[in-house]
C-alpha positions in Angstrom: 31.1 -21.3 -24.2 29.8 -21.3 -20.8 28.0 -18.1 -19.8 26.9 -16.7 -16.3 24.1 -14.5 -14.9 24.2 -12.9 -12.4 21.3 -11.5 -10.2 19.5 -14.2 -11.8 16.5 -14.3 -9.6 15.8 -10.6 -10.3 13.6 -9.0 -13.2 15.9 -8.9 -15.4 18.2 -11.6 -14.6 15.2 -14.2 -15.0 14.6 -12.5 -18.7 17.9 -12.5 -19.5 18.0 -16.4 -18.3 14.8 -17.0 -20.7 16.8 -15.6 -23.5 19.5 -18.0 -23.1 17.8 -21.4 -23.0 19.7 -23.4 -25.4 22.9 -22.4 -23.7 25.7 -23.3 -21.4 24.4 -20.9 -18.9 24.7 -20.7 -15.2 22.5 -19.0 -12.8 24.1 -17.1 -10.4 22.0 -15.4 -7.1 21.9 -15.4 -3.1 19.1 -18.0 -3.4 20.1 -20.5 -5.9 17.0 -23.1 -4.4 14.6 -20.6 -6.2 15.5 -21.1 -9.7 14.8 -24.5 -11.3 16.0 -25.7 -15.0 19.1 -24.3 -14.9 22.6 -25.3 -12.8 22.2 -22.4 -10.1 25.2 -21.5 -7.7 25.1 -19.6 -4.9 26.9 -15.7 -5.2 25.7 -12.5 -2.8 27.1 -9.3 -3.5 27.7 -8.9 -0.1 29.3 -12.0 0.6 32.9 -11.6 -1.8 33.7 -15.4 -0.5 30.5 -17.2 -2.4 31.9 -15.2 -6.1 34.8 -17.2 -7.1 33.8 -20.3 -7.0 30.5 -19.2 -8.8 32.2 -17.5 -11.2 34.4 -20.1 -11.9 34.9 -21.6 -15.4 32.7 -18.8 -17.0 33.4 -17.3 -20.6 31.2 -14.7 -20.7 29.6 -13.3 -17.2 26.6 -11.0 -17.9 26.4 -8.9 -14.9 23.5 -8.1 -13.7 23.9 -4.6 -11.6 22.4 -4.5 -8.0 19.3 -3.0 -7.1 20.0 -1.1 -3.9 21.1 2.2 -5.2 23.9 3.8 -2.8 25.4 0.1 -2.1 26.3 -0.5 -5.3 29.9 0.4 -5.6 31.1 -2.5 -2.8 29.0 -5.1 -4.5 30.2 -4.2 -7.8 34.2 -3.7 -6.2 33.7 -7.6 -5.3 32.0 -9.0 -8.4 35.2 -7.6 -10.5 37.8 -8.6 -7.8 36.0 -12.1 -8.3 36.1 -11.9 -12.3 39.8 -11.3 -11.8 40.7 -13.9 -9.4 38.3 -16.4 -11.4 40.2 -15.6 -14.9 36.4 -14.3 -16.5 37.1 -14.5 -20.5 34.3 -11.6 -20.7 31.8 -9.5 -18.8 29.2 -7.8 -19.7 27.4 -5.1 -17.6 24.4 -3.6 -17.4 24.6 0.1 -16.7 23.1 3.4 -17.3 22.8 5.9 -20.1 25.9 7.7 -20.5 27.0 6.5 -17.3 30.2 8.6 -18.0 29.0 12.1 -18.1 25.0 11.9 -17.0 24.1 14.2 -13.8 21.3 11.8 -13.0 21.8 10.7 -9.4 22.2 7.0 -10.3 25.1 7.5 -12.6 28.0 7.5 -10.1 27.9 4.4 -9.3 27.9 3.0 -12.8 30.6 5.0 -14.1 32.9 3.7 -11.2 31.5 0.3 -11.9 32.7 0.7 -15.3 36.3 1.8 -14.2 36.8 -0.8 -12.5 35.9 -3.4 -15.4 38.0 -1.3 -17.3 41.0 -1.3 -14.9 40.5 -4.9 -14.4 42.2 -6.4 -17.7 39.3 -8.4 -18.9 37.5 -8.0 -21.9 34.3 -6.1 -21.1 30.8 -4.8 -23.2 28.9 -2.3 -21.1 24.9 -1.9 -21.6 24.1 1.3 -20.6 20.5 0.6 -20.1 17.8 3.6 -20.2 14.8 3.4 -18.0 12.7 0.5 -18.0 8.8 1.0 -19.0 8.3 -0.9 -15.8 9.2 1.9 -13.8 5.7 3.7 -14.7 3.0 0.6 -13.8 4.2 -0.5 -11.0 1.5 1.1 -9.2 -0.8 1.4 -12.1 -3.5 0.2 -10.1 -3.1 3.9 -8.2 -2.9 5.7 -11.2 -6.3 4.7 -12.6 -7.7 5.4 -8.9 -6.2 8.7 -9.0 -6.3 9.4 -12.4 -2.8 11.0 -12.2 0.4 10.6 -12.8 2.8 12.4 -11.1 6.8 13.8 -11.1 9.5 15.8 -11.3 10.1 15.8 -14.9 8.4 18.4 -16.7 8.4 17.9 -20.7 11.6 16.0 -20.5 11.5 13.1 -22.2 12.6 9.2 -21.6 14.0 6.4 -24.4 12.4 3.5 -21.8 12.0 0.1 -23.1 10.9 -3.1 -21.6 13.0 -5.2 -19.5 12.3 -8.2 -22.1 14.0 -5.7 -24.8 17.0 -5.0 -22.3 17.2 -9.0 -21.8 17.4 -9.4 -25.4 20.1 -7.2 -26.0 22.1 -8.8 -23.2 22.0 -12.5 -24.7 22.7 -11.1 -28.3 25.7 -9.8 -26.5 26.9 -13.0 -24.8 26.4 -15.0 -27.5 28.0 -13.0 -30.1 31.5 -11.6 -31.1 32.4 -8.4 -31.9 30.7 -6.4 -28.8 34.2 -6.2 -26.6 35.3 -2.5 -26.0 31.7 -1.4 -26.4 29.4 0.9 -25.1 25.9 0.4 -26.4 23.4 3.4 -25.8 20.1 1.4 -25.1 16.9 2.5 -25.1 13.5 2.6 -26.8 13.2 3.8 -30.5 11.0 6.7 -29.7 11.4 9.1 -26.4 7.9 10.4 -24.2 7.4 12.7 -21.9 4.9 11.7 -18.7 2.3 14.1 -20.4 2.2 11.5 -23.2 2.5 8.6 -20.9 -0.9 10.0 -18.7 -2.5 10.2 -22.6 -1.7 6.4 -23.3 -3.0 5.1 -20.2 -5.8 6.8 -20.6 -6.5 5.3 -24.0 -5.3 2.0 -23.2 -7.9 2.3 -20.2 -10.5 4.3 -21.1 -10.3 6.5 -17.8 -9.2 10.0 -17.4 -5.4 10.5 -16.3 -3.4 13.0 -16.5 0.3 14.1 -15.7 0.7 16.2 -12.6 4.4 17.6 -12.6 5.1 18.7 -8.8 7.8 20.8 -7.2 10.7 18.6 -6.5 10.2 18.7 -2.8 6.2 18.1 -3.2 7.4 15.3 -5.6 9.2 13.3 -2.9 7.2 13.9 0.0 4.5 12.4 -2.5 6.7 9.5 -2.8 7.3 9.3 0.8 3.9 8.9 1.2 3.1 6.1 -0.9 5.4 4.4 1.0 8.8 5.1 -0.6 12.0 5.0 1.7 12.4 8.8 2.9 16.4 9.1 1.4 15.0 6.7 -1.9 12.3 9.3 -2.7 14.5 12.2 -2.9 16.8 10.1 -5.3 13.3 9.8 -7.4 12.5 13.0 -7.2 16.2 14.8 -8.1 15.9 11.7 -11.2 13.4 13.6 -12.4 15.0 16.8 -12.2 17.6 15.6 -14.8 15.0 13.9 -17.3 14.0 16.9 -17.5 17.0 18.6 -18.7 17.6 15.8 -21.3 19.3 13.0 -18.9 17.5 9.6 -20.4 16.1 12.2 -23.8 19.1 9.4 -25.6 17.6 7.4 -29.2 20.6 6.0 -31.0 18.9 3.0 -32.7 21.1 0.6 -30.5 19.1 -1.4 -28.9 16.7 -1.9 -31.8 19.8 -2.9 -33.8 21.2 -5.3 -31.8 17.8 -7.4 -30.8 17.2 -7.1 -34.6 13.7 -5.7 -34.6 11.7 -1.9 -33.3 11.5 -1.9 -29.7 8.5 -2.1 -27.8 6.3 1.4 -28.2 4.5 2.9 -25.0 1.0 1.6 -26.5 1.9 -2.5 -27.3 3.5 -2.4 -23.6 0.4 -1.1 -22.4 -2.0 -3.6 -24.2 -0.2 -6.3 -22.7 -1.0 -5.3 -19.0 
């Protein structure tokens, strides 16, 4: 069974990768010449003419979804149109939670994504992925300085897991039968509100932090100013508006399930760093 990533010089696409060694896997990304120790073709999102041939011969194409939010729904139009044309036994996609019905800004694009998988004939597993824990020490560094951190979000609460756990999940997929026509509802075993992630920084640390929740508008123009993209901060900012009415608040016990052990809690992520 040969299996293709996609996006595989990305994040997650390099975890996912990791989890596969052993495999007949393929690599698939717009610069093959970065990734070494596995056959690597070249495949842009952007480019629909580089997709066939490097989906070609695949089994089972995990696909990795792009990064750039508001471009999505092109890239994703010519990864499927390439699926299809390269007779793809499976895919498997990595969305968002409850891409069908969630009102956080991100979900559009996902649930079209997943239409068209659906329309498309082939056999399909969709991982609707909840944030990652990633997301909140990207600029840790800031966060200790400042001894805040801030958002949108209220006391809403978020099932994030690491990317690792994510990357698990998606080769447990791949690898096993029994996941086509599925929608798994990933995420960590135990939701946290920013209040709660300030408090286990500060542990972890030993410095004071705590969590500022801001106006929307005060939120982005925060954002803005650290450096954000002025139309990418307001998709932040209006994120946090729905996690705090319950939009990434989703623990079904999926994720754990599948990888076959807890996922990773707020406080052994933080150890690591």
């Amino acid at each position: 069974m040969t299996i293709t990533v996609t996006g595989a010089t990305g994040h997650l696409g390099q975890l996912i990768l990791s989890e596969l060694q052993g495999q007949d896997v393929r690599a698939v990304a717009r610069r093959p010449e970065a990734l070494s120790g596995v056959e690597a073709r070249l495949g842009d999102y952007d480019r629909p003419e580089t997709l066939v041939s490097a989906f070609a011969g695949t089994d089972v194409l995990v696909f990795v979804s792009a990064s750039e939010a508001g471009k999505r729904l092109p890239q994703h139009r010519a990864v499927v149109d390439a699926a299809i044309e390269a007779k793809v036994g499976r895919i498997v996609y990595t969305s968002i939670t409850h891409a069908d019905t969630n009102p956080i800004p991100l979900a559009p694009e996902h649930k079209a994504t997943e239409e068209l998988i659906r329309g498309s004939g082939i056999p399909f597993t969709f991982l609707r992925n909840n944030w990652y824990l990633e997301n909140y020490t990207g600029n840790l560094a800031g966060t200790l300085e400042h001894g805040a951190v801030l958002g949108a979000a209220g006391d809403g609460r978020i099932a994030a897991a690491t990317r690792a756990d994510y990357a698990a999940a998606a080769a447990v997929v791949a690898t096993t039968e029994g996941h086509e026509g599925r929608a798994y509802e990933l995420g960590g075993d135990r939701a946290f509100t920013l209040s709660e992630l300030a408090a286990a920084i500060a542990e972890r640390f030993g410095k004071p932090v705590v969590y500022r929740n801001l106006p929307v508008d005060d939120y982005a123009a925060a954002l803005e100013s650290f450096g954000v993209p002025a139309g990418f901060a307001r998709v932040l900012a209006d994120v946090d508006v729905t996690i705090e009415h319950g939009s990434l608040d989703v623990v079904t016990g999926d994720l754990s399930r599948l990888i076959g052990r807890p996922t990773t809690t707020l406080a052994e992520f933080l150890q690591k760093l």
